[in-house]
PDB file of the backbone (N, CA, C, O) and the ligand in Angstrom, with CONECT records:
HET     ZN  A 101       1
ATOM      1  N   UNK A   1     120.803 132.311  98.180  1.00  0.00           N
ATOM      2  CA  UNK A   1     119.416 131.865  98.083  1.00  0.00           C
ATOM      3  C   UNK A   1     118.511 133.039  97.738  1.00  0.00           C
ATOM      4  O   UNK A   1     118.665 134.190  98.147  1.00  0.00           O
ATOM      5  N   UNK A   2     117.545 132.599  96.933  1.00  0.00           N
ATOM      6  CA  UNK A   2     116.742 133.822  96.222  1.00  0.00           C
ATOM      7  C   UNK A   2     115.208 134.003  97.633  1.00  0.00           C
ATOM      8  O   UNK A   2     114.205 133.335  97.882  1.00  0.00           O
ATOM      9  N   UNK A   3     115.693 134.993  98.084  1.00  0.00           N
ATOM     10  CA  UNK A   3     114.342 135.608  99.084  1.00  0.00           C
ATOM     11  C   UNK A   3     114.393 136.726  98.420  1.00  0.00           C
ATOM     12  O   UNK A   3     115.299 137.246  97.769  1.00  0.00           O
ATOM     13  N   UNK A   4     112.284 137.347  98.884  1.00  0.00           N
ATOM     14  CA  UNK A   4     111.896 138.690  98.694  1.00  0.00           C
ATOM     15  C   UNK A   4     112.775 139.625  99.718  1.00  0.00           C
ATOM     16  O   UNK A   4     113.387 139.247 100.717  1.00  0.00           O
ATOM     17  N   UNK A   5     112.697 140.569  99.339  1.00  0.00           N
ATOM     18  CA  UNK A   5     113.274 142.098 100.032  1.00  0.00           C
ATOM     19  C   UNK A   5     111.945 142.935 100.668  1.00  0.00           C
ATOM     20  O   UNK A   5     111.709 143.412 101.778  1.00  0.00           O
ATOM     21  N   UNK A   6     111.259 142.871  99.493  1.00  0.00           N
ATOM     22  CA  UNK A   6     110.078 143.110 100.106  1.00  0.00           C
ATOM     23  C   UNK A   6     108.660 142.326  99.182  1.00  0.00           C
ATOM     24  O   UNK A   6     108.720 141.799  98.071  1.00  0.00           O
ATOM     25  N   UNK A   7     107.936 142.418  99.717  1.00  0.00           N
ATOM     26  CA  UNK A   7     106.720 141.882  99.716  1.00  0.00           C
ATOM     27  C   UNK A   7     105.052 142.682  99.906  1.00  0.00           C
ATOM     28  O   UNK A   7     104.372 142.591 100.928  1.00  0.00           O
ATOM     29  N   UNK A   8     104.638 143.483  98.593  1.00  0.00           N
ATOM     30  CA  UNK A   8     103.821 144.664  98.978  1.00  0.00           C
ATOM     31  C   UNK A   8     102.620 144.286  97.966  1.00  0.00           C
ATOM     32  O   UNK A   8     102.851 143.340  97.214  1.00  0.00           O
ATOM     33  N   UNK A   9     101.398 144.903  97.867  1.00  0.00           N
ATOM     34  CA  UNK A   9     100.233 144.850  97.192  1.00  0.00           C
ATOM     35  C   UNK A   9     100.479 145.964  96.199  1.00  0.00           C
ATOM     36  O   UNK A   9     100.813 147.060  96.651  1.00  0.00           O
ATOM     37  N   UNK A  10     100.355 145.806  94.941  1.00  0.00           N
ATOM     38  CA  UNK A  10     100.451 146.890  94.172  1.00  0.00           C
ATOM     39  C   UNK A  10      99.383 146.755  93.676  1.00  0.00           C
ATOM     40  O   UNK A  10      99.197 145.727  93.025  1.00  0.00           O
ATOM     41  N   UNK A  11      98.196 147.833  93.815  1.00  0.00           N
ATOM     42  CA  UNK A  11      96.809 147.745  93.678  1.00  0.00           C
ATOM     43  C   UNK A  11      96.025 147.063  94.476  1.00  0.00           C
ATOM     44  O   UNK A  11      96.325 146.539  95.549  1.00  0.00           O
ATOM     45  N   UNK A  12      94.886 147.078  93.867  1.00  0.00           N
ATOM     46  CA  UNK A  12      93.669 145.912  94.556  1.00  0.00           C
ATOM     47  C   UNK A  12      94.129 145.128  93.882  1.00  0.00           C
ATOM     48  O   UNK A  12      94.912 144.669  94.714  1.00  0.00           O
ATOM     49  N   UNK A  13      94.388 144.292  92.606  1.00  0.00           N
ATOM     50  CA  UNK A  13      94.863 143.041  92.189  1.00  0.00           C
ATOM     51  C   UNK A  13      95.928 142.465  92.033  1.00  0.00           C
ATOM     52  O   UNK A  13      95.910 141.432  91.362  1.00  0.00           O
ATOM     53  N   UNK A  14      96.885 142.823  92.458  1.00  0.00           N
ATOM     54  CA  UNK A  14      98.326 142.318  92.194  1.00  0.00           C
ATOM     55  C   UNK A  14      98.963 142.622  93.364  1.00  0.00           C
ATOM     56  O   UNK A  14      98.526 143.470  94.142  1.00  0.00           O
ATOM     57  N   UNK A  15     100.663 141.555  93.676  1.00  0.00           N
ATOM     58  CA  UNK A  15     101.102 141.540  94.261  1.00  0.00           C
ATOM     59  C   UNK A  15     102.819 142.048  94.095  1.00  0.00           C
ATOM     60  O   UNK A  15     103.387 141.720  93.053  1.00  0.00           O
ATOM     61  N   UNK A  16     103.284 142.525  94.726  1.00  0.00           N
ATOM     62  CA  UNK A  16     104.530 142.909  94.035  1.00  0.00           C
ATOM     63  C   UNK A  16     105.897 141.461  95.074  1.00  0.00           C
ATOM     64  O   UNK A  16     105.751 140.707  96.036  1.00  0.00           O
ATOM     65  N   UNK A  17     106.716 141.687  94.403  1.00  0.00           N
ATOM     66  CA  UNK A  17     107.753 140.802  94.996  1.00  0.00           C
ATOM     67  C   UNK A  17     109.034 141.751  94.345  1.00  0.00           C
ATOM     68  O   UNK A  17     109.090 141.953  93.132  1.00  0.00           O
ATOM     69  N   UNK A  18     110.291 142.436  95.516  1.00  0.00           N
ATOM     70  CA  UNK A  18     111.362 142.378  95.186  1.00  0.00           C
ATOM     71  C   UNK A  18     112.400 141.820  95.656  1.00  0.00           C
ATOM     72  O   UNK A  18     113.007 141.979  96.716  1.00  0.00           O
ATOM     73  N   UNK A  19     112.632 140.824  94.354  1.00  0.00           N
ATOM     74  CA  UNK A  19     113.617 140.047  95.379  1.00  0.00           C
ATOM     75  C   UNK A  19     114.937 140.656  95.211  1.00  0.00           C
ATOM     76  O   UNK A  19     115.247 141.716  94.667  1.00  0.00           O
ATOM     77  N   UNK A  20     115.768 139.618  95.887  1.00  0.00           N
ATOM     78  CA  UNK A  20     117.196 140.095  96.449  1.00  0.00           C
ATOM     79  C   UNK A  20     118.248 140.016  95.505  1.00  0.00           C
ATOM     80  O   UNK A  20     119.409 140.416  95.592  1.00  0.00           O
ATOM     81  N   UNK A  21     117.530 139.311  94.394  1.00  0.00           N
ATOM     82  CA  UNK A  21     118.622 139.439  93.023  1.00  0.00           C
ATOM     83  C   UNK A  21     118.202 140.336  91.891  1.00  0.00           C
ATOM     84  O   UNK A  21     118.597 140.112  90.746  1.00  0.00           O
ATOM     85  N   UNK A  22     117.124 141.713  92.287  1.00  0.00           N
ATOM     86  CA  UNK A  22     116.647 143.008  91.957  1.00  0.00           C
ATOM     87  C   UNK A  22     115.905 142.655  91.325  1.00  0.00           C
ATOM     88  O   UNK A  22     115.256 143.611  90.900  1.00  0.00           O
ATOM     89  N   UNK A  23     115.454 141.450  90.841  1.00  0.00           N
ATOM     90  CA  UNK A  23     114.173 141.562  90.094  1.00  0.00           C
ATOM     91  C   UNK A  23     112.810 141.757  90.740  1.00  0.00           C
ATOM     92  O   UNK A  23     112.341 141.395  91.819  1.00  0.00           O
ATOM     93  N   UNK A  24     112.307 142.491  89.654  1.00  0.00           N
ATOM     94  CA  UNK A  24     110.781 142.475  90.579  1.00  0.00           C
ATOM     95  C   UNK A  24     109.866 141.453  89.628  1.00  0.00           C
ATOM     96  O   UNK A  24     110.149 141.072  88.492  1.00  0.00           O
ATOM     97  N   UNK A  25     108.638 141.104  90.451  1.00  0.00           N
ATOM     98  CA  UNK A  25     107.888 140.362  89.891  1.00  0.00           C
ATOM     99  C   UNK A  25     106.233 140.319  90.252  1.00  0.00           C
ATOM    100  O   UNK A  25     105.725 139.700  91.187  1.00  0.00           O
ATOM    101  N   UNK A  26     105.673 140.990  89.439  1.00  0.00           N
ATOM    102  CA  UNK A  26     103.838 141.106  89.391  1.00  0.00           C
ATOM    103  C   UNK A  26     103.184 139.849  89.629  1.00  0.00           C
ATOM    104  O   UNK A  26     103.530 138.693  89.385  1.00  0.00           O
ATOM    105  N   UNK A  27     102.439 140.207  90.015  1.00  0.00           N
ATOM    106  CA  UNK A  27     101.123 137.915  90.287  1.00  0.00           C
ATOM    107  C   UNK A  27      99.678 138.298  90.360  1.00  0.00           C
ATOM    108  O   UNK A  27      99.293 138.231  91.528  1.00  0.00           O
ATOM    109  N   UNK A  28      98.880 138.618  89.653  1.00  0.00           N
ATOM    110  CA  UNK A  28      97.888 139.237  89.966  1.00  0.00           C
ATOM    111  C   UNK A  28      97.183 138.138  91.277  1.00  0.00           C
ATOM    112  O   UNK A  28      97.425 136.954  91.044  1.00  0.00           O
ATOM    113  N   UNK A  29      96.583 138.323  92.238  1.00  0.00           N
ATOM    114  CA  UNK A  29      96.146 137.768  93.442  1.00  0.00           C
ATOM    115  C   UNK A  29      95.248 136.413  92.777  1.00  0.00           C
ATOM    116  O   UNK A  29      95.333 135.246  93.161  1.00  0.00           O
ATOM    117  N   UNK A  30      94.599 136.810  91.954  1.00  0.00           N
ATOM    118  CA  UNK A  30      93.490 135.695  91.065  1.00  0.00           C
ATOM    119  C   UNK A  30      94.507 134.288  90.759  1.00  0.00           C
ATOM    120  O   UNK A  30      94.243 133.096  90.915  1.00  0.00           O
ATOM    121  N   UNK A  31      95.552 134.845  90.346  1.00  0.00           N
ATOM    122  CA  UNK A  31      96.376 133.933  89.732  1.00  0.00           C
ATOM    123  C   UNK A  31      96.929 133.003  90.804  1.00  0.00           C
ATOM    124  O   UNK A  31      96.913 131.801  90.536  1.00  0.00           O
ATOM    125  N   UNK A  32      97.313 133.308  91.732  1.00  0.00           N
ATOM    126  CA  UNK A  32      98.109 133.341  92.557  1.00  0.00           C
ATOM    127  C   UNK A  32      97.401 132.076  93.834  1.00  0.00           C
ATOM    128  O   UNK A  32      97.771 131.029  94.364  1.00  0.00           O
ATOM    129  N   UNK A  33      95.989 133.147  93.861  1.00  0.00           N
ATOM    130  CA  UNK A  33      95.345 131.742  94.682  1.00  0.00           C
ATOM    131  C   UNK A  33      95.071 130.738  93.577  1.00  0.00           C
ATOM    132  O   UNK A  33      95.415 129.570  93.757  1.00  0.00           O
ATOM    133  N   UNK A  34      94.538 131.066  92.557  1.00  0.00           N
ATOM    134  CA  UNK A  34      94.193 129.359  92.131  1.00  0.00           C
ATOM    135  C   UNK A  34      95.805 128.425  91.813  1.00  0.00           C
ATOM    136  O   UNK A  34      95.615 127.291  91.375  1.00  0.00           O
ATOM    137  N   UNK A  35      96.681 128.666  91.927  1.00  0.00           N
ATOM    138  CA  UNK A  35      97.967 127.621  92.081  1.00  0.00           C
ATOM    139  C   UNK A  35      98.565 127.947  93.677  1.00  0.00           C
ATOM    140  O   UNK A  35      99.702 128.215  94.066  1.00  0.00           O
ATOM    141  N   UNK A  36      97.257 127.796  94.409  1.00  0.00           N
ATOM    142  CA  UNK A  36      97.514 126.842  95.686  1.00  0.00           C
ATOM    143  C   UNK A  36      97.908 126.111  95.818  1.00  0.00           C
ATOM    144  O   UNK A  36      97.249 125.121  95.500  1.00  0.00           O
ATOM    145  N   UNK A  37      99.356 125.855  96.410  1.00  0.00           N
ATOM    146  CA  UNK A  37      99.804 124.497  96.473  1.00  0.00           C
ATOM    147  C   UNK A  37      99.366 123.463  97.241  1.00  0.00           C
ATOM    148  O   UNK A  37     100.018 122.419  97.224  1.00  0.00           O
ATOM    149  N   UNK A  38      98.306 123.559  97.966  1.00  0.00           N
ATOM    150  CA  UNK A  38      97.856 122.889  99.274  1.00  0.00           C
ATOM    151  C   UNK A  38      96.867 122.017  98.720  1.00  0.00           C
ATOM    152  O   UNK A  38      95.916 122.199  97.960  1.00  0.00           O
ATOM    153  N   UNK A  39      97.505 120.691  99.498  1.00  0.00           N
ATOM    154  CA  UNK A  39      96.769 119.545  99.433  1.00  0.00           C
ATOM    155  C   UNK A  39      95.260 119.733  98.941  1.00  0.00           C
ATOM    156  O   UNK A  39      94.828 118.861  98.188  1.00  0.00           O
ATOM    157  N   UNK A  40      94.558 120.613  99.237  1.00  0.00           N
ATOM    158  CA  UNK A  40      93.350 120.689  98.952  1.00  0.00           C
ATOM    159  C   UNK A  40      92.927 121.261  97.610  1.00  0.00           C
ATOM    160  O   UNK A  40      91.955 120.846  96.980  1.00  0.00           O
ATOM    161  N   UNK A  41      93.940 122.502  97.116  1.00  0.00           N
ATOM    162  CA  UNK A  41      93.899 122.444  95.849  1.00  0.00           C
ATOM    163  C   UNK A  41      94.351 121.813  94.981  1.00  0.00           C
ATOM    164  O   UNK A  41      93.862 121.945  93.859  1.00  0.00           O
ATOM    165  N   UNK A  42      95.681 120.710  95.243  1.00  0.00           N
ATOM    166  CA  UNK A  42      95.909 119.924  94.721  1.00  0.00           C
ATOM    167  C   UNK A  42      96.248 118.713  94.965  1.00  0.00           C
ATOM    168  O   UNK A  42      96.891 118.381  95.961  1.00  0.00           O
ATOM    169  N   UNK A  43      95.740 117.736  93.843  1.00  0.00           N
ATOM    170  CA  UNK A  43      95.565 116.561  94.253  1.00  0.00           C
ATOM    171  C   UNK A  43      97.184 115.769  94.373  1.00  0.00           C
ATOM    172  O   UNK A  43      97.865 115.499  93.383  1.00  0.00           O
ATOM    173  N   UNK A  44      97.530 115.529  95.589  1.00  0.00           N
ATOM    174  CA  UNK A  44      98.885 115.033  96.255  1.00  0.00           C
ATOM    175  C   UNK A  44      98.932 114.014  95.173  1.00  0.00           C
ATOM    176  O   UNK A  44      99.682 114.595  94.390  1.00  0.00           O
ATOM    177  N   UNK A  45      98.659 112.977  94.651  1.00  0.00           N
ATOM    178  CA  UNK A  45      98.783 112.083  94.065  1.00  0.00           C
ATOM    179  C   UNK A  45      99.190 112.016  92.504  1.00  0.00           C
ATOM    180  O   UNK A  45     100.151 111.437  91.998  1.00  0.00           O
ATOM    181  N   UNK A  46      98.044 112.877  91.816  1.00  0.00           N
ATOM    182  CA  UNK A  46      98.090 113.224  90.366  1.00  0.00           C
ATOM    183  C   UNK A  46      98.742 114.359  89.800  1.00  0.00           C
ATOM    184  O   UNK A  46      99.143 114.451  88.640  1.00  0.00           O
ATOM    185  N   UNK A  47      98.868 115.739  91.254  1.00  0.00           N
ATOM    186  CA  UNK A  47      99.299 116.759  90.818  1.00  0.00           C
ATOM    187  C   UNK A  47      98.088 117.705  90.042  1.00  0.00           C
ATOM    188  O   UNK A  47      98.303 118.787  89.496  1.00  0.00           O
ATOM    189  N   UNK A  48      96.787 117.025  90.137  1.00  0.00           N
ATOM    190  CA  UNK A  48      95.845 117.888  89.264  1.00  0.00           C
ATOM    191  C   UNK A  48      95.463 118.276  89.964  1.00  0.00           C
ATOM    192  O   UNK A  48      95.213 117.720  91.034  1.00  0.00           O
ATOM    193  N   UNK A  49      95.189 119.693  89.602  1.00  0.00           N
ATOM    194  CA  UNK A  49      94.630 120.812  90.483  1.00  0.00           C
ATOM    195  C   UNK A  49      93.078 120.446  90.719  1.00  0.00           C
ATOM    196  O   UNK A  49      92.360 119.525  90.330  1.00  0.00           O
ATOM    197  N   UNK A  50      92.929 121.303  91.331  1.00  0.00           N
ATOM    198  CA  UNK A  50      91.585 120.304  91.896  1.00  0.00           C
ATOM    199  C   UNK A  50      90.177 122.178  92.354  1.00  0.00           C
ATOM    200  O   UNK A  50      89.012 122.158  92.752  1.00  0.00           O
ATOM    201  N   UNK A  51      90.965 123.239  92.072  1.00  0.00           N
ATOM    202  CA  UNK A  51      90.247 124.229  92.411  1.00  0.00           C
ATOM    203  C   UNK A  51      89.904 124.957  91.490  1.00  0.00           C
ATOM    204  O   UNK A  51      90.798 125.753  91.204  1.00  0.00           O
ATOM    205  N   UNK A  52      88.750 125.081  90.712  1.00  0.00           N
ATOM    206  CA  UNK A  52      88.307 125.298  89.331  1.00  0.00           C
ATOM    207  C   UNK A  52      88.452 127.426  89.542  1.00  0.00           C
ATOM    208  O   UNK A  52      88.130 128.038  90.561  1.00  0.00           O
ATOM    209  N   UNK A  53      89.007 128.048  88.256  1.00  0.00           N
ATOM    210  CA  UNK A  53      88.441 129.162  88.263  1.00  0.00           C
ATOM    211  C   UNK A  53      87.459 129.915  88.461  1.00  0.00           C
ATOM    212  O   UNK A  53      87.433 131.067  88.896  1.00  0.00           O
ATOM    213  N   UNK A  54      86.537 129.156  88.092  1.00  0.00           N
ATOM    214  CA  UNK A  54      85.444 129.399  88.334  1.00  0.00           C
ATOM    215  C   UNK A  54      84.942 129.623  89.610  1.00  0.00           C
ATOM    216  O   UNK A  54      84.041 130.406  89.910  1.00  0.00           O
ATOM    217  N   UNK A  55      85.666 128.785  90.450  1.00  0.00           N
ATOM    218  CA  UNK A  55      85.133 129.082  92.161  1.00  0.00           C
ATOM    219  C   UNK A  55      85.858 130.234  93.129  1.00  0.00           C
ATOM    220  O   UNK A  55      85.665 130.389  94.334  1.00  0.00           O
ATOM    221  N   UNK A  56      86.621 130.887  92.384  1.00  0.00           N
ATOM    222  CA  UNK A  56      87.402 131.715  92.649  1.00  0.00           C
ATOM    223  C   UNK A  56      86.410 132.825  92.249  1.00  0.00           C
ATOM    224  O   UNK A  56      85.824 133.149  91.216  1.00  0.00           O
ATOM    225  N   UNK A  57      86.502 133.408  93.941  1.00  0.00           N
ATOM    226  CA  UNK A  57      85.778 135.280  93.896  1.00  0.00           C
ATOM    227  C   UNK A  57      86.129 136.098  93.356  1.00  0.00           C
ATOM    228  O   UNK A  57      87.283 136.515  93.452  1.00  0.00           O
ATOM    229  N   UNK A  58      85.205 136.613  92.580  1.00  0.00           N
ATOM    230  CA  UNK A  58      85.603 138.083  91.646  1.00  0.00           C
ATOM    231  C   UNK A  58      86.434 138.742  92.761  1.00  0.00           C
ATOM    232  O   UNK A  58      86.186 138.557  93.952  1.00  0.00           O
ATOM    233  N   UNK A  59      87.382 139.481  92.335  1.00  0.00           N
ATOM    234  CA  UNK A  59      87.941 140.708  93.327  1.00  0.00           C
ATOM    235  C   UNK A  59      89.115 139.823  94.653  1.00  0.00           C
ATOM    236  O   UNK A  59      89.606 140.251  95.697  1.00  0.00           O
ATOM    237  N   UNK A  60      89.193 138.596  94.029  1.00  0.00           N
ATOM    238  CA  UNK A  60      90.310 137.666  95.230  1.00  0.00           C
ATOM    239  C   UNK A  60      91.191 138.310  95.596  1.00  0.00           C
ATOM    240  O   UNK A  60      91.926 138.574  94.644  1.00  0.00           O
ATOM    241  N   UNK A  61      91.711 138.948  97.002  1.00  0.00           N
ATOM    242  CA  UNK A  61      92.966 139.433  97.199  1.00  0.00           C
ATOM    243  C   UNK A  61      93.868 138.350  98.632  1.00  0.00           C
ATOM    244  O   UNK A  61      93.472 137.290  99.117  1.00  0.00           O
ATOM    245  N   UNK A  62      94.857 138.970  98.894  1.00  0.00           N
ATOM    246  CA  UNK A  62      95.179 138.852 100.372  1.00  0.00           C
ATOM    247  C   UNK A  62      95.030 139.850 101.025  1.00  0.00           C
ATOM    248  O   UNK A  62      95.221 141.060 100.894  1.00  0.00           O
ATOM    249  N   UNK A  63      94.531 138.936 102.007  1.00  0.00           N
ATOM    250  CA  UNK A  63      94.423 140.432 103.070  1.00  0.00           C
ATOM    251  C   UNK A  63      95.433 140.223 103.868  1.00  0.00           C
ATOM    252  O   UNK A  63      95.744 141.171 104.588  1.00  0.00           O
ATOM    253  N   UNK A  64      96.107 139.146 103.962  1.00  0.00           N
ATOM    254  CA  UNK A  64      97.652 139.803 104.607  1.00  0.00           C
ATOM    255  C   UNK A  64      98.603 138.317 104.309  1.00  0.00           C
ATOM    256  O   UNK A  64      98.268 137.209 103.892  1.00  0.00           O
ATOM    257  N   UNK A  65      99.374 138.653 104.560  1.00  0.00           N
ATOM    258  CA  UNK A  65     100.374 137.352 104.661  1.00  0.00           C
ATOM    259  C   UNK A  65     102.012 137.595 105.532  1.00  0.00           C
ATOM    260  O   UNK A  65     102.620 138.641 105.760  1.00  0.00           O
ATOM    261  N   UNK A  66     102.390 136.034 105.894  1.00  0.00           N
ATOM    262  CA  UNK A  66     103.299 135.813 106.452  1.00  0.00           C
ATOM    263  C   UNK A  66     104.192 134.919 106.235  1.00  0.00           C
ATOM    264  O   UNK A  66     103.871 133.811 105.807  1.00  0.00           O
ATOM    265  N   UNK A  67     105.704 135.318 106.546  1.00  0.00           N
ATOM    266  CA  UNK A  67     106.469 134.268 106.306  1.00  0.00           C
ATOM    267  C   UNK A  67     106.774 133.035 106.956  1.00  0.00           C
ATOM    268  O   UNK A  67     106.920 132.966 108.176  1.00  0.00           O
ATOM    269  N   UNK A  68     106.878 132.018 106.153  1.00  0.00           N
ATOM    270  CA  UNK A  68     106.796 130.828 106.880  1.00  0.00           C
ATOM    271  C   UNK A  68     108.491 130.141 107.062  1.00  0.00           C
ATOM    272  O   UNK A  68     109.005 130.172 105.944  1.00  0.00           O
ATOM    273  N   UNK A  69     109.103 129.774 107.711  1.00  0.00           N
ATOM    274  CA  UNK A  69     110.965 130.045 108.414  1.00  0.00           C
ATOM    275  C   UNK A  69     111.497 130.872 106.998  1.00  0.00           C
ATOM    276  O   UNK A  69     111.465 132.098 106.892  1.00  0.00           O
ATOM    277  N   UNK A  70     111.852 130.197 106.239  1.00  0.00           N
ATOM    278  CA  UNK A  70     113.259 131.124 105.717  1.00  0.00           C
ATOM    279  C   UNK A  70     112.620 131.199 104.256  1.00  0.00           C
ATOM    280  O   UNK A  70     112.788 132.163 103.509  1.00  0.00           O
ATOM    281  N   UNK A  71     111.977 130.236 103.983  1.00  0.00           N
ATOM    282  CA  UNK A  71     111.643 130.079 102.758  1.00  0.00           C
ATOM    283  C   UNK A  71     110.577 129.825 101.982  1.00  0.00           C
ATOM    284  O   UNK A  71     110.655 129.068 101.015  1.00  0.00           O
ATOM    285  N   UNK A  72     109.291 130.541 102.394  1.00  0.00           N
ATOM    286  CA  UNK A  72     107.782 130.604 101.875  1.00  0.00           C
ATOM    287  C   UNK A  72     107.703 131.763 102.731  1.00  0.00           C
ATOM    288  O   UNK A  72     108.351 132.231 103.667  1.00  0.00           O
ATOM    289  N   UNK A  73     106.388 132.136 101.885  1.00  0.00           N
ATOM    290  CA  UNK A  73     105.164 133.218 101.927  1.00  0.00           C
ATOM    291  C   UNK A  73     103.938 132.325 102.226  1.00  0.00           C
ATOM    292  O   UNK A  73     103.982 131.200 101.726  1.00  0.00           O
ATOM    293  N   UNK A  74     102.806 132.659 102.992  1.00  0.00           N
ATOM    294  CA  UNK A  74     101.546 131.998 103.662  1.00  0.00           C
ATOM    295  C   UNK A  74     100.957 133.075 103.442  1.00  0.00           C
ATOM    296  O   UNK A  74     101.301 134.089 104.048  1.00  0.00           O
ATOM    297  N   UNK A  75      99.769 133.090 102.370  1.00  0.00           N
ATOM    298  CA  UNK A  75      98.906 133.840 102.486  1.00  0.00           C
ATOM    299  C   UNK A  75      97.164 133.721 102.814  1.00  0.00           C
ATOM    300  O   UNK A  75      96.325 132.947 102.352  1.00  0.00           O
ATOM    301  N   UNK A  76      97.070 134.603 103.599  1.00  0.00           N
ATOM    302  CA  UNK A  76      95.072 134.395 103.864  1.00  0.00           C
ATOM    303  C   UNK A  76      94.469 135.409 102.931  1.00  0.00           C
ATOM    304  O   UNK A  76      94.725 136.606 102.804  1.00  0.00           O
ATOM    305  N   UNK A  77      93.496 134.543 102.229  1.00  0.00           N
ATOM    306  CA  UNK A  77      93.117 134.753 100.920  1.00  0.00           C
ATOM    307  C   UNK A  77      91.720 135.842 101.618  1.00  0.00           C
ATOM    308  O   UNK A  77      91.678 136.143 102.811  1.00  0.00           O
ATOM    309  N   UNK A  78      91.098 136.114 101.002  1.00  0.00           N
ATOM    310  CA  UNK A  78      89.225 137.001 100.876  1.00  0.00           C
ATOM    311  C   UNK A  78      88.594 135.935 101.184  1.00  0.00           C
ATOM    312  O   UNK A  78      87.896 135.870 102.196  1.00  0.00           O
ATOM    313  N   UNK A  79      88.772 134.835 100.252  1.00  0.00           N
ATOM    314  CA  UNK A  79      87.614 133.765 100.589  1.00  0.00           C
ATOM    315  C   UNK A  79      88.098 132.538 102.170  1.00  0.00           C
ATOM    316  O   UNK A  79      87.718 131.445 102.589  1.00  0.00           O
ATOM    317  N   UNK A  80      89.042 133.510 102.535  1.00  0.00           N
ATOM    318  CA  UNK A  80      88.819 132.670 103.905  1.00  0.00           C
ATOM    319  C   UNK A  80      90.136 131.329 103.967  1.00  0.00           C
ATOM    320  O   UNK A  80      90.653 130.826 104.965  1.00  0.00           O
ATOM    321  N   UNK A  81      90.344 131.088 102.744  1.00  0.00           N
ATOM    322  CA  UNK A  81      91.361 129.955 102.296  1.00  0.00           C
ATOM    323  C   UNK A  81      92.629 130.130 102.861  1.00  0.00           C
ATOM    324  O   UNK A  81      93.047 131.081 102.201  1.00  0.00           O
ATOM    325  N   UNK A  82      93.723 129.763 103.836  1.00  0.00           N
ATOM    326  CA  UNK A  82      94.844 130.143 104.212  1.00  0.00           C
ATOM    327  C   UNK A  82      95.742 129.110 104.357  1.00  0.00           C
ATOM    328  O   UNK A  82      96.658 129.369 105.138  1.00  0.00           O
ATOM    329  N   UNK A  83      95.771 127.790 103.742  1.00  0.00           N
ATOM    330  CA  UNK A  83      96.456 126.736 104.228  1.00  0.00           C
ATOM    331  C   UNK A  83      97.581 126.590 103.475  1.00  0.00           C
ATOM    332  O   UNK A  83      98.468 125.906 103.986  1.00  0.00           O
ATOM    333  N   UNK A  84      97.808 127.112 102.248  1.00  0.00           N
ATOM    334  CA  UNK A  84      98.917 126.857 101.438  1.00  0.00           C
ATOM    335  C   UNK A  84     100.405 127.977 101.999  1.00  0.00           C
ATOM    336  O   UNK A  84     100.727 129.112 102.350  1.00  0.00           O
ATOM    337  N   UNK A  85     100.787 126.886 101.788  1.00  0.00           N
ATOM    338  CA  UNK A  85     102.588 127.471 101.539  1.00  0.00           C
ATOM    339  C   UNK A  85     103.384 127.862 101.125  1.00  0.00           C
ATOM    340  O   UNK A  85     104.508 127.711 101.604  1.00  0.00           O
ATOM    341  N   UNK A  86     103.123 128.574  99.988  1.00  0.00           N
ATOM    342  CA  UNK A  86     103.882 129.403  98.602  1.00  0.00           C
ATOM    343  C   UNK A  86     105.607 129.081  98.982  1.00  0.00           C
ATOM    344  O   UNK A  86     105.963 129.646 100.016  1.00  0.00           O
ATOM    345  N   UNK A  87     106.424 128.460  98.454  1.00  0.00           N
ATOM    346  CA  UNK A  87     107.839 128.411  98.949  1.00  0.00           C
ATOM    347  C   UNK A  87     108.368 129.423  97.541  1.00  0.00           C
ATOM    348  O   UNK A  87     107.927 129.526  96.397  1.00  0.00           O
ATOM    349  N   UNK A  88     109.654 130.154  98.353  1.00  0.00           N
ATOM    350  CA  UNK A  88     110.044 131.095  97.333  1.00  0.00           C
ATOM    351  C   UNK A  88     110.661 130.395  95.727  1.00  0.00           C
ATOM    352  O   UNK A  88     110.923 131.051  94.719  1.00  0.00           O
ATOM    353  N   UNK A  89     110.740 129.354  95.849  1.00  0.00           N
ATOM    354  CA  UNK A  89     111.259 129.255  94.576  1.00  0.00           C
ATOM    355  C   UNK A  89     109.885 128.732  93.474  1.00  0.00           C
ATOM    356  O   UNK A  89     109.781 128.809  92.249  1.00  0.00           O
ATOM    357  N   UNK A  90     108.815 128.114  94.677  1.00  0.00           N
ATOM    358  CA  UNK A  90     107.256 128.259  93.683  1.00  0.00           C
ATOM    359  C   UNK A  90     107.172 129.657  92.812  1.00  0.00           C
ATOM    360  O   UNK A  90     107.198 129.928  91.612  1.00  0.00           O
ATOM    361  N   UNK A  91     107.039 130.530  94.248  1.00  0.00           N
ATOM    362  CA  UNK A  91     106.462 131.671  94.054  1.00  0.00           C
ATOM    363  C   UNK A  91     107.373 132.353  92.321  1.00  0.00           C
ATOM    364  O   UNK A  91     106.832 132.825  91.321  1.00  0.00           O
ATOM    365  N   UNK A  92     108.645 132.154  92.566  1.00  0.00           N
ATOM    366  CA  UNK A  92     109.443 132.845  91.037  1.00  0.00           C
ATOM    367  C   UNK A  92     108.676 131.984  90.069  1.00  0.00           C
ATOM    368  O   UNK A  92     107.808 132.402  89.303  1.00  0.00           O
ATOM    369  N   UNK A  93     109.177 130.459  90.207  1.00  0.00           N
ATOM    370  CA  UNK A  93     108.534 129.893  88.853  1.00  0.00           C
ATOM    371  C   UNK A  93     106.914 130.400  88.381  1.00  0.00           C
ATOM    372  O   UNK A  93     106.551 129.975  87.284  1.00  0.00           O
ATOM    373  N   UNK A  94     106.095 131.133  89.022  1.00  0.00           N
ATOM    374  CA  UNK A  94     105.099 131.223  88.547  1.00  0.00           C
ATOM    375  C   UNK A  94     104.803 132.591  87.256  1.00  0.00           C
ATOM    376  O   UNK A  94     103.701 132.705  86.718  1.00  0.00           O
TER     377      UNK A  94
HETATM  378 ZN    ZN A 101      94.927 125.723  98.771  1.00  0.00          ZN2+
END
């Protein structure tokens, strides 16, 4: 199963991921929150996202995050937003 190794901020805008099958992989934080998977950014029904770029804060980071059992990342965003569930195989496809 594909998990991170580690999980670090590279810069103020980006996130690093190395996973366990050596690849690494960049997400700039901007990106990252607006494909929130959470009900609130997206609409359970249609699948349409529902959280415009536009409402997204200049300078969006995490200020920290945690793993959720074996297989997601949970991150709390700048703007306060923390409900989504990033599962690791989201997190690659992105
Ligand atoms: Zn969300």
């Amino acid at each position: 199963m594909l998990t991170p190794d580690a999980v670090r901020r590279a810069g103020d805008h980006e996130l690093l991921l190395v996973w366990n099958d050596g690849s690494r992989q960049l997400l700039t934080f901007a990106s990252l929150r607006l494909q929130c998977p959470c009900a609130g950014c997206v609409d359970e029904m249609t699948g349409a996202r529902l959280i415009r770029p536009e409402r997204i804060p200049a300078g969006i980071h995490a200020m920290d995050w945690k793993t959720v059992g074996n297989y997601a990342l949970q991150f709390r965003w700048s703007d306060g937003h923390q409900t989504g569930i990033y599962s690791y195989d989201y997190l690659r496809s992105l």
